[in-house]
C-alpha positions in Angstrom: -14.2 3.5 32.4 -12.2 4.0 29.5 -14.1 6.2 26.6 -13.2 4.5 23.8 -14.8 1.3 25.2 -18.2 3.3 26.2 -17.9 4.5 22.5 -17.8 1.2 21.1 -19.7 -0.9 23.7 -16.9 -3.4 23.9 -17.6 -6.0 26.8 -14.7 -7.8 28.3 -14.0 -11.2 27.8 -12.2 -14.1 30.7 -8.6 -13.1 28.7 -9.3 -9.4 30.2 -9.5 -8.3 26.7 -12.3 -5.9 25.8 -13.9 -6.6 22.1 -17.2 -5.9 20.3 -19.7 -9.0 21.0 -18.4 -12.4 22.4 -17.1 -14.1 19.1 -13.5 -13.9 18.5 -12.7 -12.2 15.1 -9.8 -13.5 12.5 -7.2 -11.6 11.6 -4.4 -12.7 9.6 -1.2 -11.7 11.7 0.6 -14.0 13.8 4.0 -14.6 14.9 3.4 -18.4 14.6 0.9 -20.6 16.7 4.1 -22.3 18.5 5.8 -19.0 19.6 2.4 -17.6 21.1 2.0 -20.5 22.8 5.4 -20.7 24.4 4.8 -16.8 25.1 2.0 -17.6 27.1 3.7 -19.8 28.8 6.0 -17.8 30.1 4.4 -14.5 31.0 1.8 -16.8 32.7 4.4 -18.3 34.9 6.1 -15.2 35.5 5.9 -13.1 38.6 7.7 -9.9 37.7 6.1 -8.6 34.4 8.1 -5.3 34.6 9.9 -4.1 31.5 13.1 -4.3 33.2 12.2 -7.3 34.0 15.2 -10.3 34.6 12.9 -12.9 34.9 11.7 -12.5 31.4 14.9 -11.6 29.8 16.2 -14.8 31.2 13.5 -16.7 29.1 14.3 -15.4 25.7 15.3 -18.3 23.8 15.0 -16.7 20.1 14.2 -13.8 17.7 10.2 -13.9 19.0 10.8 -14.1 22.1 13.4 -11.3 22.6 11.5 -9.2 20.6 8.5 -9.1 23.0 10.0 -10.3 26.3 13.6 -8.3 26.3 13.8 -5.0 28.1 15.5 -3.7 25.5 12.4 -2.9 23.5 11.9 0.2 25.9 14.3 1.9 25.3 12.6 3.6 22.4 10.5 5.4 24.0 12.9 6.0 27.1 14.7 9.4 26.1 11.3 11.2 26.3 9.8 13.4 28.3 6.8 12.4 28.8 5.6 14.8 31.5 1.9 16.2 31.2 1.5 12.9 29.6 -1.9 11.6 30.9 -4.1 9.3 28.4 -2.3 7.2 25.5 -3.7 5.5 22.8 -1.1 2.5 21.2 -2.7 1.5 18.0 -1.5 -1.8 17.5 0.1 -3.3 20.9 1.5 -6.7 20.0 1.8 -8.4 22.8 2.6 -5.6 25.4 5.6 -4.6 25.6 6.0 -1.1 24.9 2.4 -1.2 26.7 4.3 -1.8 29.6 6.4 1.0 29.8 4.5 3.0 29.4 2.0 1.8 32.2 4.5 2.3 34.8 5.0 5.8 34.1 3.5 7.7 36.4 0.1 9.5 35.6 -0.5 7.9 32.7 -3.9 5.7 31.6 -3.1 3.5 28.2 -6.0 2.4 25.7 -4.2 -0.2 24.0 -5.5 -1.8 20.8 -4.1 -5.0 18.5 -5.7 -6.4 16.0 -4.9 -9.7 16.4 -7.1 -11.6 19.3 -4.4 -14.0 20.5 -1.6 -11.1 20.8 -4.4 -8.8 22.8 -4.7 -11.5 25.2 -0.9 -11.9 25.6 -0.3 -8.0 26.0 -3.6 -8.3 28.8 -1.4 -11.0 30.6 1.8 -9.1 30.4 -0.2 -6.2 32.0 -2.5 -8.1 34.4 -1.0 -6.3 37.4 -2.2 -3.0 36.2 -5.5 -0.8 36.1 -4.4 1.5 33.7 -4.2 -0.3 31.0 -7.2 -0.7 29.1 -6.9 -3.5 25.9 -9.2 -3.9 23.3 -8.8 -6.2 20.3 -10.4 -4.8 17.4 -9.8 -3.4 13.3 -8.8 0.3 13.7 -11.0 0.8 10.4 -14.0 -0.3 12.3 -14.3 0.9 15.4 -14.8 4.8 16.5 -12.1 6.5 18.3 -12.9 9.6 20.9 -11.5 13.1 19.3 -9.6 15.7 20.8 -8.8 13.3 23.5 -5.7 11.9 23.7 -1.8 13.6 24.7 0.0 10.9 22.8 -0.9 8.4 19.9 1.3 5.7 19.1 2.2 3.7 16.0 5.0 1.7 17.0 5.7 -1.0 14.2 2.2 -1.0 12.8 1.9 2.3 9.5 3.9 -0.6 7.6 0.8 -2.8 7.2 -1.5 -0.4 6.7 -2.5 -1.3 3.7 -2.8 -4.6 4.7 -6.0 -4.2 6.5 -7.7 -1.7 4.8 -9.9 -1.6 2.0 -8.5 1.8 0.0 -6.9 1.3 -3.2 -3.2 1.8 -2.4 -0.9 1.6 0.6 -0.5 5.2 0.6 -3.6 5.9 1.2 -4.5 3.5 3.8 -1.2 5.2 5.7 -3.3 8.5 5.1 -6.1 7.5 7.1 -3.9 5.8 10.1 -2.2 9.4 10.0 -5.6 11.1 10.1 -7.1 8.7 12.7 -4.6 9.4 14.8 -4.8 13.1 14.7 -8.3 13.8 15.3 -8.1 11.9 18.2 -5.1 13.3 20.0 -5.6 16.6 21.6 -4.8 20.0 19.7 -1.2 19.7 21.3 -1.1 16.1 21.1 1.8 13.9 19.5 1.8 11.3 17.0 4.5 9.3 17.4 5.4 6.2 15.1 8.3 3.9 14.8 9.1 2.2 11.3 12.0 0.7 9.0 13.7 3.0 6.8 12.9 1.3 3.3 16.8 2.8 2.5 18.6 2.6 5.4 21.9 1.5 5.3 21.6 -2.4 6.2 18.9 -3.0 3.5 21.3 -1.1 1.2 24.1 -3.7 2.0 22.0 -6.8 1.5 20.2 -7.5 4.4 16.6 -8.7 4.3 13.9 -7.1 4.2 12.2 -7.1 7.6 8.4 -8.4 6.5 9.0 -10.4 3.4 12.5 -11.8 4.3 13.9 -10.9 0.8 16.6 -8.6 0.3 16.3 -5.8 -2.4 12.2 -5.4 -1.8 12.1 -1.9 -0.2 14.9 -0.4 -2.2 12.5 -1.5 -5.2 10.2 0.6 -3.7 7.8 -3.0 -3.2 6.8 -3.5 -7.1 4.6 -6.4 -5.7 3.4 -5.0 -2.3 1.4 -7.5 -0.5 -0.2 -4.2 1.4 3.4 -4.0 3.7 5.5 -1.3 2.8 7.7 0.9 4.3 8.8 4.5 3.4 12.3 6.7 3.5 12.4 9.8 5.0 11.9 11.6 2.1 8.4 9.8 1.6 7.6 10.6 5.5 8.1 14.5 4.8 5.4 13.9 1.9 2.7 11.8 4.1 3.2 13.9 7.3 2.4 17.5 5.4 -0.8 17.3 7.5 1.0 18.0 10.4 2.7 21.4 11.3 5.8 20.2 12.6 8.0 16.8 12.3 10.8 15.6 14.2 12.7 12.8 13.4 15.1 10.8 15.7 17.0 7.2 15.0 17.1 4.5 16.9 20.4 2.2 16.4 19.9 -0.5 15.4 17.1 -0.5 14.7 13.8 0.6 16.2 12.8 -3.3 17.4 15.3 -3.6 19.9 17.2 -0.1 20.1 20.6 0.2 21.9 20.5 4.0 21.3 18.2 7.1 20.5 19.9 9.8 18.3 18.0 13.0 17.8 20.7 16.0 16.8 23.3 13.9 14.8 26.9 14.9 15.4 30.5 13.5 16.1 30.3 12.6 19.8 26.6 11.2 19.7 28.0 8.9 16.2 31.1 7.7 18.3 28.8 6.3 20.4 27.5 3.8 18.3 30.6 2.0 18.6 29.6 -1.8 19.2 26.2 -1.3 18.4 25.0 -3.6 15.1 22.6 -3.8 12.4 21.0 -7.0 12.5 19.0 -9.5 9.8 16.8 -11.2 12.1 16.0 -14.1 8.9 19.5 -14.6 8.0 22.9 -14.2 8.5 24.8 -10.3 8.5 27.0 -8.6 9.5 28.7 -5.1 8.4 31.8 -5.2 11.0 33.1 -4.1 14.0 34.0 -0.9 12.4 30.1 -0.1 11.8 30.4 3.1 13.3 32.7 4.5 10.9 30.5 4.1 8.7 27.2 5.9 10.1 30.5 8.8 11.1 31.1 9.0 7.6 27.1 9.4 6.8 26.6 12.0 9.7 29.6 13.8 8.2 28.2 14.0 5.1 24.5 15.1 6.2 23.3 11.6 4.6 22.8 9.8 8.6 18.9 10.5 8.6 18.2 9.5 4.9 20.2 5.9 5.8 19.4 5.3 9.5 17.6 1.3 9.5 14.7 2.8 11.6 12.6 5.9 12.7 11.1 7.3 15.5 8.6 9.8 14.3 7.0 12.6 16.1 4.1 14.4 14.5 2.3 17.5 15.3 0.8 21.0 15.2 2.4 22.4 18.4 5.5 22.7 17.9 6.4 23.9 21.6 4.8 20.3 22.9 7.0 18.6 20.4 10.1 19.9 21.5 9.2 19.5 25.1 8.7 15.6 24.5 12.0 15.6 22.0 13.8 17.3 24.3 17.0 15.2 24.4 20.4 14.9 21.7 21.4 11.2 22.0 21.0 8.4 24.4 23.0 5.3 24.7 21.7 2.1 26.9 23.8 -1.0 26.8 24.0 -3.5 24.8 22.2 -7.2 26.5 23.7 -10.3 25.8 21.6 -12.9 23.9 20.6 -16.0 25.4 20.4 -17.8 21.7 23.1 -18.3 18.6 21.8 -15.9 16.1 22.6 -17.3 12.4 26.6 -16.5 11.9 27.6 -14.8 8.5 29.7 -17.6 6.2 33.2 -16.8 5.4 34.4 -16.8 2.2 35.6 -19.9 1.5 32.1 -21.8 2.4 30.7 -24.1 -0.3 27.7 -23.0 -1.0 25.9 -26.4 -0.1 26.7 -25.3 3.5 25.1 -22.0 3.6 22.0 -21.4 5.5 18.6 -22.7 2.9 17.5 -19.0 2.9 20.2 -17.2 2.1 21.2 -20.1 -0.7 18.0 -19.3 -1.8 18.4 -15.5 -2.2 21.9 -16.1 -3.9 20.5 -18.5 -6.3 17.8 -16.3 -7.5 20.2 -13.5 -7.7 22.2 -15.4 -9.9 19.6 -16.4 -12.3 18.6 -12.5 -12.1 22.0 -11.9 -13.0 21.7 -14.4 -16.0 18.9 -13.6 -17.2 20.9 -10.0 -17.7 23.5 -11.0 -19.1 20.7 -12.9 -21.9 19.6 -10.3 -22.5 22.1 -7.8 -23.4 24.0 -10.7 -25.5 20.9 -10.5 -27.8 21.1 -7.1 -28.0 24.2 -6.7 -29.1 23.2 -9.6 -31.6 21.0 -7.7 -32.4 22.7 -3.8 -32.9 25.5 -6.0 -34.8 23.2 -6.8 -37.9 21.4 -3.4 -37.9 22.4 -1.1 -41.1 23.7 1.5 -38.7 26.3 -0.9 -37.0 27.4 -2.5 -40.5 27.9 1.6 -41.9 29.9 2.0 -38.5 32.5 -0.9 -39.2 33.0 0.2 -43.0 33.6 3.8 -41.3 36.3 2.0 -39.4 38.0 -0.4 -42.0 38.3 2.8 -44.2 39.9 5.1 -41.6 42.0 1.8 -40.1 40.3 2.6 -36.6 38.7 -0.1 -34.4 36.9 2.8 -32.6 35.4 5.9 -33.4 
């Protein structure tokens, strides 16, 4: 049996999910009571559950369901090496899919936590085939973890809310104690390993919106009104990880979510590449080109790629030799799936405005009034400099010297 569940006592319930006592907890994170249920649907019907699986990717009829149904999702964690690699704690599972993976790696035993009971019982269905795969649903703040235990601890879209569900005063420090939670139960040559948005990489630069609040603008703000979601630029990650002894960063393109490509050592051949692989806005139309890859060539050429990638893959810890073994690869390319669904398509320049999609009228609206508002406000202070003694004294300097600027 698993030692984190003879450390916390969980039982199992009839979902195959182990948790402390019989009740089902709340917790405030959902992809929407309609998508669950059509997940469930599906992986209950389905006979291959593989993360190469056709079957599934055949059923993805939208953004939720590609996103935990579409093979796609593994290729994150695909150009590692994840040899010696024996027991794996995934903080924050969703609903199984990079669970998955890494279950049919060879050698390896999973303790998989999610907060949220209804996504614990989907990622126990997507891996009901297995027994080494071990899924709890329970708070990471409230439950005790086994130290010096694990080779691999993983954060894979989940740092972002830690604020969210924590009771410290500021994001930051919430993040701090996910960092520290992690370490002390990995091994002394374990890896932390998370996957995030970059809060300036170079779609959310260009307009597109921000992944958890589904406005544009938020991160580069640096989230003036976080709601306990935030994300952090690389910068930032240097600062929080100075725990660890060593840091490796690598980019997955697009984006971590549903990566196409893996880049660790950034240069000309592993940018050209890229070539047909987008940035997307899953809430809303976008769209930088077909030429996108010029533009991450012109980035890598100016040693600016890793401050702008959308997403990172993170790799945290104090042996450095066990961090280059797992990191040991330059740049993989998969290829790119079709979809099976119409994502939103971005409005050419002659459509009325009436006619654009409500969120994105919305945003423009708003950024308009912002815009407004501006303008207000620097008309009254001119107004305002125009009947000060200082700006009166300036036009008499001008009338005298026949100048209308000085």
């Amino acid at each position: 049996m698993s030692k984190l569940i003879e450390l916390n006592r969980f039982s199992q319930n009839t979902s195959g999910v182990y948790q402390a006592g019989s009740a089902e907890r709340e917790f405030n994170y959902s992809d929407g009571e309609k998508s669950e249920v059509e997940l469930y649907k599906i992986l209950s019907k389905a006979e291959d559950l593989s993360c190469q699986s056709e079957e599934l990717q055949a059923a993805i009829y939208d953004w939720p369901t590609e996103y935990h149904l579409s093979s796609t999702r593994s290729n994150l964690l695909r150009p590692l090496n994840l040899d010696g690699i024996t027991k794996v704690l995934e903080l924050g599972c969703g609903c199984g899919s990079i669970t998955r993976f890494l279950a049919e790696q060879e050698g390896i035993h999973i303790d998989a936590i999610e907060g949220s009971p209804t996504r614990a019982g989907l990622a126990a269905l997507r891996c009901r085939d297995l027994d080494n795969v071990t899924i709890c649903s329970a708070n990471f703040n409230e439950i005790e973890f086994p130290e010096d235990h694990y080779d691999l601890v993983l954060f894979v879209g989940v740092t972002e809310y830690a604020g969210r569900f924590s009771e410290r005063a500021t994001d930051q420090e919430a993040l701090a104690d996910l960092l520290s939670l992690g370490k002390k139960a990995s091994k002394s040559n374990g890896v932390t390993l998370v996957a995030i948005e970059n809060r300036l990489g170079l779609k959310y630069l260009l307009g597109a919106n921000e992944d958890h609040y589904a406005v544009p603008y938020v991160g580069l703000d640096d989230y003036t009104e976080s709601t306990g979601i935030r994300t952090y630029s690389q910068q930032q990650w240097l600062q929080h990880a100075d725990d660890f002894k060593a840091i490796q960063f690598m980019y997955p393109f697009p984006d971590y979510k549903v990566p196409t490509a893996v880049i660790k050592e950034v240069s000309a051949s592993a940018i050209d590449k890229l070539k047909g692989h987008r940035s997307r806005d899953y809430s809303a139309a976008f769209d930088i080109g077909e030429n996108e890859h010029r533009v991450w060539q012109g980035l890598a050429q100016a040693g600016t790629l890793g401050q702008h990638a959308n997403s990172f893959l993170i790799a945290l810890s104090d042996d450095v030799k066990r961090l280059d073994q797992l990191c040991d690869f330059s740049a993989e390319v998969y290829p790119v799936l079709p979809l099976n669904y119409d994502i939103p398509a971005v409005p050419s320049a002659n459509q009325p405005l009436v006619q654009l999609d409500h969120k994105l009228q919305s945003h423009l609206n708003a950024q308009i009034t912002q815009l407004q508002s501006h303008s207000d406000n620097l008309q009254a202070k001119v107004e305002l400099m125009s009947n000060s003694i200082g700006w009166r004294f300036l036009n008499g300097l001008r009338s005298l010297f026949g100048k209308t600027t000085i």
